[in-house]
C-alpha positions as CSV (number, residue, x, y, z in Angstrom):
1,X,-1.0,47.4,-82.0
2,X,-3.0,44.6,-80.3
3,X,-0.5,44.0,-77.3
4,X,-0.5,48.3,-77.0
5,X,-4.0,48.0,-76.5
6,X,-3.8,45.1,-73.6
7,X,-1.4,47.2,-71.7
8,X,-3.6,49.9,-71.8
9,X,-6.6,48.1,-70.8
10,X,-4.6,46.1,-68.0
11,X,-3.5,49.8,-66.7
12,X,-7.4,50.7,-67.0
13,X,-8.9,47.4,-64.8
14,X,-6.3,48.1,-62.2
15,X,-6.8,51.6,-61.7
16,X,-10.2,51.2,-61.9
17,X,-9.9,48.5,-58.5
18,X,-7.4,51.0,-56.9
19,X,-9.5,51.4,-54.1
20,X,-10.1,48.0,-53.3
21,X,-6.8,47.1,-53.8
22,X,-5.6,49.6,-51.1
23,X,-8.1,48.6,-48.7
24,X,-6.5,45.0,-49.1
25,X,-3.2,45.5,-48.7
26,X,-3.9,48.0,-45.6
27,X,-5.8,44.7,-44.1
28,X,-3.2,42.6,-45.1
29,X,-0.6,44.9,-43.1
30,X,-2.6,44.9,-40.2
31,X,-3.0,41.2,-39.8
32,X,0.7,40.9,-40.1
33,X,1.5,43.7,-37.4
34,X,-1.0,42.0,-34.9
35,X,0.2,38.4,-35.2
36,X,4.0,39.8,-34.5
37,X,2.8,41.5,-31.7
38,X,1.0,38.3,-29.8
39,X,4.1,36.7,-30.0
40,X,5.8,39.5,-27.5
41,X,3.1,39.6,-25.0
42,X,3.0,37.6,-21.9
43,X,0.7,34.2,-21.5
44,X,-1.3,35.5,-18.7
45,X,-3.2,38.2,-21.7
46,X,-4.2,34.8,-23.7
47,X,-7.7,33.0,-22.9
48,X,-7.4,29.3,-21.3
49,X,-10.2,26.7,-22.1
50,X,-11.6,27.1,-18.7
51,X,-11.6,31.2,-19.5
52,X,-13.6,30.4,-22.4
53,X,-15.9,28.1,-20.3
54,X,-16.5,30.9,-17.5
55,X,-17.2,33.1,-20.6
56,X,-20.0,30.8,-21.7
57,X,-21.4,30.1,-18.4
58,X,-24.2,32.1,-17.0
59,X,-23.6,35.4,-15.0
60,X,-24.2,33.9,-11.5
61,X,-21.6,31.5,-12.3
62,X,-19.4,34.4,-13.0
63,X,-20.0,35.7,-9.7
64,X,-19.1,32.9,-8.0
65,X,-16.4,32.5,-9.7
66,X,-15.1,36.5,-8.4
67,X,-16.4,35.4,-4.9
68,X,-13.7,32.3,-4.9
69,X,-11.0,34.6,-5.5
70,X,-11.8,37.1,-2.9
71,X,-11.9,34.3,-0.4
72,X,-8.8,32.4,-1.4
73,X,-5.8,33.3,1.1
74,X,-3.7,32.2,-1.2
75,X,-4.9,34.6,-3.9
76,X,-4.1,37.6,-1.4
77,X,-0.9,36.5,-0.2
78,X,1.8,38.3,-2.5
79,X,5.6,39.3,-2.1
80,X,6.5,41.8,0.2
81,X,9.5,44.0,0.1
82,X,10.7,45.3,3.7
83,X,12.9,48.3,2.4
84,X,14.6,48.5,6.4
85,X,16.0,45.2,5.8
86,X,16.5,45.0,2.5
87,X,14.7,41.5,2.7
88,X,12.1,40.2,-0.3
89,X,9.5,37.8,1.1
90,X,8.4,35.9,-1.7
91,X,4.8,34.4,-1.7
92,X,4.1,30.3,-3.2
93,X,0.5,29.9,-4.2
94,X,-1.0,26.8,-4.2
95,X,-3.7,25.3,-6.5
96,X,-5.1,22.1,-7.7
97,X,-4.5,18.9,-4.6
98,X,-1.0,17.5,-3.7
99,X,-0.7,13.4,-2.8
100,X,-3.4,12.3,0.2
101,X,-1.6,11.8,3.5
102,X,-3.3,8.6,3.8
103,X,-6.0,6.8,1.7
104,X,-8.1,3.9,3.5
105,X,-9.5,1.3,2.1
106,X,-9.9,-1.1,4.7
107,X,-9.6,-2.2,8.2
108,X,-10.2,-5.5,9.9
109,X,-10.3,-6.5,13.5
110,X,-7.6,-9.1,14.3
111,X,-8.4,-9.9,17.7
112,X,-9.7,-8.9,20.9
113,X,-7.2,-6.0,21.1
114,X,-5.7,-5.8,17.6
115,X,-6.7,-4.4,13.9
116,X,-5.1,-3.8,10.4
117,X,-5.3,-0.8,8.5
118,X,-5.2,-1.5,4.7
119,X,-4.4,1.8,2.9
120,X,-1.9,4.0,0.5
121,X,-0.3,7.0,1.3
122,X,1.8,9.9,-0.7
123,X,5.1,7.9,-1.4
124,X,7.5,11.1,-0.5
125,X,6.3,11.3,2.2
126,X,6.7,8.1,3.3
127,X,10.4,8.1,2.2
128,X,11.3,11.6,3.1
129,X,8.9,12.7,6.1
130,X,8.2,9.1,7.1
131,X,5.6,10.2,9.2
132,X,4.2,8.3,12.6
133,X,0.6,6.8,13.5
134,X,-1.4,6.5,16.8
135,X,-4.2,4.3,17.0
136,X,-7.1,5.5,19.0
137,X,-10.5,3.5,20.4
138,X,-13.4,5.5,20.8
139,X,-16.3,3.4,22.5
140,X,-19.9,4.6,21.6
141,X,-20.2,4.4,25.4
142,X,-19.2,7.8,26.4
143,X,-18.5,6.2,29.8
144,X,-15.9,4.2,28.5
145,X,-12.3,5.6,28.6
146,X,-10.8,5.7,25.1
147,X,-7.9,3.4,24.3
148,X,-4.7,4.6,22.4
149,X,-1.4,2.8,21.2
150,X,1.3,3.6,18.5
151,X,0.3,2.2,15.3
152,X,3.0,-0.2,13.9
153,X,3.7,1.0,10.2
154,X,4.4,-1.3,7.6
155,X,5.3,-0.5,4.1
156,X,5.2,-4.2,2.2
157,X,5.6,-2.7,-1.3
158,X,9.6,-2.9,-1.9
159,X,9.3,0.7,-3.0
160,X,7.2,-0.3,-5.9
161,X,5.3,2.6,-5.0
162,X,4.9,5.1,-7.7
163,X,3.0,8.7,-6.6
164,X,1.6,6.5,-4.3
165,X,2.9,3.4,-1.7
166,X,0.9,1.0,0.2
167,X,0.8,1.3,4.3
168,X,-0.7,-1.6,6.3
169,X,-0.7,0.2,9.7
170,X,-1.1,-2.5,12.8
171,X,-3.0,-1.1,15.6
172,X,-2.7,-3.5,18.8
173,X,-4.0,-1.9,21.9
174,X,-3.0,-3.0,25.9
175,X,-6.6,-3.8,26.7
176,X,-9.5,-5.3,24.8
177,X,-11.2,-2.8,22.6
178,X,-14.4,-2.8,21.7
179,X,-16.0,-5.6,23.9
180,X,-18.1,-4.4,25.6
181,X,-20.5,-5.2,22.5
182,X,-21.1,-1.1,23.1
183,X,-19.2,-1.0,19.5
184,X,-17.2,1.7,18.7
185,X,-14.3,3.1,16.1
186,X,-11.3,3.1,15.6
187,X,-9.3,6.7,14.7
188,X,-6.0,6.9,12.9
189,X,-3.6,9.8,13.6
190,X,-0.6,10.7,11.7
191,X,0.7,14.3,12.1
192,X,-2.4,17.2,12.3
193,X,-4.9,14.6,10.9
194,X,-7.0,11.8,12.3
195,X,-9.9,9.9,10.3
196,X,-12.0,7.1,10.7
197,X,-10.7,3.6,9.5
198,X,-13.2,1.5,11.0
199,X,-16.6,1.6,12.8
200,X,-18.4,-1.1,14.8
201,X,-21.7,-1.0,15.7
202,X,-23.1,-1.9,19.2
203,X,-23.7,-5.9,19.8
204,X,-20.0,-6.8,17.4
205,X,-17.7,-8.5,19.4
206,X,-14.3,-10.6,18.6
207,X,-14.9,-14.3,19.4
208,X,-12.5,-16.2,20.7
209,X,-13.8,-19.0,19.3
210,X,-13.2,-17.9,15.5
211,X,-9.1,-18.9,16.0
212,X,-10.1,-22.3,17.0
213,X,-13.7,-23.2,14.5
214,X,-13.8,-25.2,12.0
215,X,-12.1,-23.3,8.8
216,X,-14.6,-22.3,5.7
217,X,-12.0,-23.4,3.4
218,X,-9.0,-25.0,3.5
219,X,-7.4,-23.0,0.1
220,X,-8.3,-19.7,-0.8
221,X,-6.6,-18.1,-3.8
222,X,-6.2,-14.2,-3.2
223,X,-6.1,-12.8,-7.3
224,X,-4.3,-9.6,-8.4
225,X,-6.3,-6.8,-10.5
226,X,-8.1,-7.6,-13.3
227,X,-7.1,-5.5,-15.9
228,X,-7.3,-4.5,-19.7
229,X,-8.8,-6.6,-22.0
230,X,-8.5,-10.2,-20.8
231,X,-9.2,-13.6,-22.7
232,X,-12.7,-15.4,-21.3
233,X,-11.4,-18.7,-23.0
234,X,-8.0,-18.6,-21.0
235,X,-9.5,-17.4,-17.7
236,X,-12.4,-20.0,-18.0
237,X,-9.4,-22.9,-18.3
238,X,-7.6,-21.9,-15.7
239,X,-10.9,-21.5,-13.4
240,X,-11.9,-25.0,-14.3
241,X,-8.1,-26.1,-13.6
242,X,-8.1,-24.6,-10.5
243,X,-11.3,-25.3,-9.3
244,X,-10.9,-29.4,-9.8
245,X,-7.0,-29.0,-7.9
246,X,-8.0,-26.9,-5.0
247,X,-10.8,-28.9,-3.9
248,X,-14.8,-28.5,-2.9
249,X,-12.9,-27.0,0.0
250,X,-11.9,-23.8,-2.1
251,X,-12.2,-20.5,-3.3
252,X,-11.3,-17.8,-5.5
253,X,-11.7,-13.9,-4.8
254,X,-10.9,-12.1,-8.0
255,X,-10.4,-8.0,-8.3
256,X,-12.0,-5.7,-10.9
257,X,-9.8,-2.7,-11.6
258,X,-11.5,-2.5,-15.1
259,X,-10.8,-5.7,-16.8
260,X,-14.0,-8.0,-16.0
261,X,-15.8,-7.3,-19.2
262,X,-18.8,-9.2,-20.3
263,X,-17.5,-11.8,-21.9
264,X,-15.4,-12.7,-19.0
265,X,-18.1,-11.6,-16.3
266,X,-20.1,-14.7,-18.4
267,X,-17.4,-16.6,-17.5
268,X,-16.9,-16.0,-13.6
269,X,-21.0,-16.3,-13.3
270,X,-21.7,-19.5,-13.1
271,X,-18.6,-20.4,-10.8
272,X,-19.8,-17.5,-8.2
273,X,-23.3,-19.0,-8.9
274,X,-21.5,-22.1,-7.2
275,X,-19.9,-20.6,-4.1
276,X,-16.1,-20.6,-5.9
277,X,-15.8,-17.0,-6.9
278,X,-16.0,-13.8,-4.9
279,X,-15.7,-10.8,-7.3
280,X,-14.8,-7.3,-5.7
281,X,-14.9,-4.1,-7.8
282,X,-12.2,-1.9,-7.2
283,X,-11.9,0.2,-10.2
284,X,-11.8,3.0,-7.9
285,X,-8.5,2.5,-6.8
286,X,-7.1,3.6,-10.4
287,X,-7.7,7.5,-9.6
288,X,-4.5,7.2,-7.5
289,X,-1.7,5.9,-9.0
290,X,-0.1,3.0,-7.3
291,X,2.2,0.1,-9.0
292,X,0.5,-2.0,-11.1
293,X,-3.3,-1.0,-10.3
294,X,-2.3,-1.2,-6.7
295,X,-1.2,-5.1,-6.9
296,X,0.4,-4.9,-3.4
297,X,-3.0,-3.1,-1.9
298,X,-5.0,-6.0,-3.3
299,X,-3.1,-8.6,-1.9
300,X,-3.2,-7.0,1.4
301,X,-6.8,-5.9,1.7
302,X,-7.4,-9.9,0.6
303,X,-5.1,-11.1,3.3
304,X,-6.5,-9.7,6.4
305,X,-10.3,-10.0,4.9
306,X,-10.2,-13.8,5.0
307,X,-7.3,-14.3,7.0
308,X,-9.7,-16.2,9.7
309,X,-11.5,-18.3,6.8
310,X,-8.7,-20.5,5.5
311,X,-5.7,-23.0,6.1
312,X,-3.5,-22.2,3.1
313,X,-3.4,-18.8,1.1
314,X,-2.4,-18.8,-2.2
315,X,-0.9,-15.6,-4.5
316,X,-0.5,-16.1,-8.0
317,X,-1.8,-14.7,-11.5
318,X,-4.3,-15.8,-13.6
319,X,-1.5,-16.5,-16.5
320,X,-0.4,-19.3,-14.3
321,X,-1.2,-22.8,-13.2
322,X,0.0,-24.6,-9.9
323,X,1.2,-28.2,-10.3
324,X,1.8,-31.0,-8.2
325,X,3.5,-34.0,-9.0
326,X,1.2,-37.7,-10.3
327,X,0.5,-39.6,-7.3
328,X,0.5,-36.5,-5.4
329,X,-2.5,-34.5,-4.8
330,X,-2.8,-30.8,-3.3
331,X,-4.0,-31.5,-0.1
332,X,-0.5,-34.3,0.7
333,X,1.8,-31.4,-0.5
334,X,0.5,-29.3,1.3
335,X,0.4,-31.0,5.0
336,X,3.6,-31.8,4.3
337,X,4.9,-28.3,4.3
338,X,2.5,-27.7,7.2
339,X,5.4,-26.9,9.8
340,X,6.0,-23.9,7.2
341,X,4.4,-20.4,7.3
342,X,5.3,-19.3,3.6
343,X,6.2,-21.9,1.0
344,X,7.3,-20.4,-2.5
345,X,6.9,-21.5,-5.6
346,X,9.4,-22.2,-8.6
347,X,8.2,-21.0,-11.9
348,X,8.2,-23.3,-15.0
349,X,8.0,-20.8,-18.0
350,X,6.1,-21.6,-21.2
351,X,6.0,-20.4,-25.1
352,X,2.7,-19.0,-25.5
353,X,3.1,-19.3,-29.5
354,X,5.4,-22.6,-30.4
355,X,2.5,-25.6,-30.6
356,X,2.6,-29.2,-31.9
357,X,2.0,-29.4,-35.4
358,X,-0.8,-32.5,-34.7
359,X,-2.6,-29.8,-33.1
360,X,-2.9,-27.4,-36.3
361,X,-5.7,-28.7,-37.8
362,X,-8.1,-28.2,-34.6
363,X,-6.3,-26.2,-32.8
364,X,-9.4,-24.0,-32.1
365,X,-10.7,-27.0,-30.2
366,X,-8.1,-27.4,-28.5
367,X,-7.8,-25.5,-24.7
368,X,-4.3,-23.2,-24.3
369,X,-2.7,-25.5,-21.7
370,X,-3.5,-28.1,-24.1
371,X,-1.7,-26.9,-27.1
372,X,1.6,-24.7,-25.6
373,X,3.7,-27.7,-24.8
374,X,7.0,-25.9,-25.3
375,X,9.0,-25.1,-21.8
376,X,11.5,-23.1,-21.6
377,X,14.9,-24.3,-20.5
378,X,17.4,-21.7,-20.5
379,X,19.9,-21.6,-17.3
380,X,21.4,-19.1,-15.5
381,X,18.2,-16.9,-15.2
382,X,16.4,-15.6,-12.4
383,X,12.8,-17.0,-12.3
384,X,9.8,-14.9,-10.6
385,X,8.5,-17.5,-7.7
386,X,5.2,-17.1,-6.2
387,X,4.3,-18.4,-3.0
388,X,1.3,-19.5,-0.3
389,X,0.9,-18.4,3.4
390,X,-0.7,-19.6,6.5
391,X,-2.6,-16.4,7.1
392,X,-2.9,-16.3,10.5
393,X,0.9,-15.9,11.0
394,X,1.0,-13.4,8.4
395,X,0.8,-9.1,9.1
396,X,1.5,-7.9,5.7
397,X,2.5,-9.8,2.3
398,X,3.5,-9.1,-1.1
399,X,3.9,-10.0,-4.4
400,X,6.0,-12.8,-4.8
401,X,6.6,-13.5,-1.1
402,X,6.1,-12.0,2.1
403,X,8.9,-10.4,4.4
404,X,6.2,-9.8,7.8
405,X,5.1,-12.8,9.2
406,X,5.9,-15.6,12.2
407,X,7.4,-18.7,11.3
408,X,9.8,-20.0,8.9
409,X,9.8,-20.2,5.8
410,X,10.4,-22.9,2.8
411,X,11.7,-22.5,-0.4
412,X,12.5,-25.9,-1.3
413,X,9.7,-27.0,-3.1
414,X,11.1,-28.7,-6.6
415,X,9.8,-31.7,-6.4
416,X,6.4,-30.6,-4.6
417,X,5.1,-28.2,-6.3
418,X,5.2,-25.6,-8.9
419,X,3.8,-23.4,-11.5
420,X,3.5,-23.1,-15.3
421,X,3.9,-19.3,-16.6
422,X,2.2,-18.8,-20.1
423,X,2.7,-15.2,-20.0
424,X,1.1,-12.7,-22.4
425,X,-1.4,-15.3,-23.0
426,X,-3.9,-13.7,-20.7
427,X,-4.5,-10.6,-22.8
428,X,-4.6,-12.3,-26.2
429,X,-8.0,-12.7,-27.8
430,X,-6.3,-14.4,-30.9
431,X,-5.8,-17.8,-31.3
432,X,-1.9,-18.3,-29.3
433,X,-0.2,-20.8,-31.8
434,X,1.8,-19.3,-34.3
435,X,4.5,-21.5,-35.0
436,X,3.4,-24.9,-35.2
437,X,6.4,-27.5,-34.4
438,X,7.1,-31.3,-34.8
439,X,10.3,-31.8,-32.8
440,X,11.0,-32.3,-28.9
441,X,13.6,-29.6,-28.5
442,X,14.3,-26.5,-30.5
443,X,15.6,-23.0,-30.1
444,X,14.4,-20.0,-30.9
445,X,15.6,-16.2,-30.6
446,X,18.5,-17.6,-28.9
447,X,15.6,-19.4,-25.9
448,X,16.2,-23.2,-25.7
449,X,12.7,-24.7,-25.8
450,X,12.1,-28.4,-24.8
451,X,8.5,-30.3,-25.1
452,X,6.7,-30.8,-21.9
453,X,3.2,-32.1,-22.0
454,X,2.6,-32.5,-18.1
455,X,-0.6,-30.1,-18.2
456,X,-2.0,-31.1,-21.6
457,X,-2.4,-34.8,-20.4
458,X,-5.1,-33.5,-17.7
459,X,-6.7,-31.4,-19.9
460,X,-9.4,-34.0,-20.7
461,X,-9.7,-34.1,-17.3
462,X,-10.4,-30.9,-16.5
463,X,-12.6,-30.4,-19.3
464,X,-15.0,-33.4,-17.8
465,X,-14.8,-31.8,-14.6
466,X,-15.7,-28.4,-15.8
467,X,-18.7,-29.8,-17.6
468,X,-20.2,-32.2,-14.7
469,X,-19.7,-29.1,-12.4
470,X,-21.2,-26.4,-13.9
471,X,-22.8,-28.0,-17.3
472,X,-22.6,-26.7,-20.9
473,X,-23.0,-23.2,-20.2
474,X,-19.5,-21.9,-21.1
475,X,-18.9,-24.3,-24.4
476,X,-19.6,-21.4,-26.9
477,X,-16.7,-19.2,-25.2
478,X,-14.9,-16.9,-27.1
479,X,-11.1,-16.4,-27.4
């Protein structure tokens, strides 16, 4: 009798909600016919982000908006169908920007007659419409006839290139340009387009004098980008390093493409305070996308900027220190090889993880060189070198050696000079020891290792120096 009456008032409650329950299930059968439906109809009916954004922005906006696509040929241009023929002409709209042509970043005057042109350009078109370039002279003297020559193209990049590759474009005209002192600029042409790569005002002349002064340095070290989170601790040791092998005589111009944070712009200060560091900010070179932050337009731009200010030239990374022999200083090596345009470098890699096990208990005192004695030995593999140029003789360069230059160059350098590779240990802001070893040779991951302690006998040395030169200010340094 009980379960008789449930049913009955389970029959009751539901008819009495009839209504609502038809009401639901007619929603319910609309949501579902609507969502099948957007999955038939074609994207151009759905609402982009930047739909919404015109939505929200104010009517004049809007207007403006309308008035962009009334005026855009490309908007107007659609397919044609010529029936007589029977021939479709299809239409190909374009929106958004394609590769630059040519992107300058510098220029320097070279001589009397002569200039560089330090820039990147659209790699495809460089390999597949390898486009031409006249050099032009404009004197501000309207009475003065302008000057043109063919521009000598160099692409030094070894199609590293990615979206973009670097062009150094040599400009050497018959006749003196530009002086007069009446100053002037020089144009670049390539196809339909010509822009300005360099302007001079009136009283600049080329001196004859500057390929025979006295030089400002006699070794200047020309740095690739500075990038990503970098160590202040490792780049303040190999600054000091540096600093006491190069000489009073040196200098150091370092590139920011986003890596000189504070802690390591704390570091560079007080050795730019000194007249050792020039810092250049070129963070923004990474809006177009070169190899390795534009590595190869560094270089270059560095080359022909102080090309006139120093003997030697040196290209290497901040992960790795130059060595020359005991009883051998920089400056003997060096005149030795002086016959020489380019001399390269052999590379001498180290662990940055296996240390002595001595060094364990203060190994936070202890500087990177210092403590990563272990070399690696392993034969038969090809070795990165790096290299230095007289600069002078030099029209473009490269990475790891240049292939445009006068003179010869030498390659065997074994016994005269060198460089230690402690790679990865640039961007590690952790302590670099994490094996901690008590034997002279050992293998590891199929790498024979042997002990090699060359730099970490000099590194009381270098601390000394670091501290008579510049004092105390960059003991509390951070990893």
């Amino acid at each position: 009798m009980a379960a008789k009456n449930d049913r009955k008032m389970f029959v009751g409650i539901a008819w009495g909600c009839a209504a609502e329950l038809k009401l639901f299930l007619t929603a319910l059968l609309f949501l579902c016919t609507f969502a099948t439906l957007l999955q038939l109809l074609p994207s151009r009916f759905f609402l982009s982000p930047s739909d919404l954004r015109r939505c929200l922005s104010s009517p004049n906006a809007a207007a403006d908006s309308a008035a962009d696509v009334v005026h855009n040929p490309s908007v107007q241009h659609k397919d044609s169908n010529n029936t007589a023929t029977g021939v479709v002409t299809r239409a190909f709209n374009p929106y958004g920007s394609a590769a630059y042509s040519y992107i300058v970043m510098s220029a320097y005057r070279g001589g009397p007659n002569t200039f560089a042109v330090v820039g990147l350009s659209s790699k495809p078109l460089q390999v597949y419409g390898n486009p031409t370039y006249e050099c032009r002279w404009e004197s501000h003297n309207t009475s003065t006839a302008t000057v043109s020559a063919a521009g000598y193209k160099i692409l030094p990049d070894w199609g590293y290139g990615r979206v973009y590759t670097v062009v150094v474009v040599n400009c050497t005209f018959p006749i003196p340009s530009g002086g007069d002192r009446d100053g002037g600029q020089l144009l670049l042409r390539s196809g339909n387009d010509t822009f300005p790569a360099l302007e001079e005002e009136p009283g600049a002349q080329w001196e004859n004098s500057s390929l025979t002064a006295v030089l400002q340095y006699d070794y200047l070290y020309c740095g690739s980008p500075l990038h990503g989170d970098l160590s202040p601790q490792r780049v303040r040791e190999w600054l000091a390093y540096h600093v006491r092998l190069f000489g009073e005589k040196s200098h150091f111009v370092m590139y920011d493409a986003g890596g000189v944070h504070d802690g390591l712009r704390a570091v560079l200060a007080p050795w730019i305070e000194k007249g050792f560091v020039t810092l250049h900010d070129v963070r923004e070179q990474e809006k177009f996308d070169g190899y390795y932050h534009n590595q190869f337009l560094i270089v270059n731009d560095c080359l022909h900027r102080y090309r006139f200010s120093t003997k030697w030239m040196f290209f290497f990374d901040v992960d790795e220190f130059v060595f020359v022999p005991k009883k051998t200083n920089i400056g003997s090596v060096m005149d030795s090889l002086s016959e020489y345009t380019q001399i390269t470098m052999a590379q001498m890699p180290m662990s940055g993880s296996l240390c002595l096990a001595e060094d364990a208990p203060q190994r936070s005192r202890k500087w990177g060189f210092e403590k990563l004695v272990y070399k690696d030995v392993m034969r038969g593999k090809r070795r990165d070198r790096k290299y230095a140029v007289q600069p002078r003789n030099v029209f473009a360069t490269g990475v790891h050696m240049t292939q445009n230059m006068v003179g010869k160059t030498m390659h065997n350098t074994y016994d005269r000079i060198g460089y230690f590779h402690y790679h990865g240990t640039i961007a590690q802001r952790q302590e670099p020891c994490s094996r901690f070893l008590n034997v002279s040779q050992i293998t590891v991951d199929g790498v024979p290792y042997v002990m090699d302690t060359t730099l970490r006998e000099v590194a009381g040395a270098v601390k000394r120096f670091e501290l008579e030169t510049i004092g105390p200010v960059l003991q509390g340094t951070r990893q």
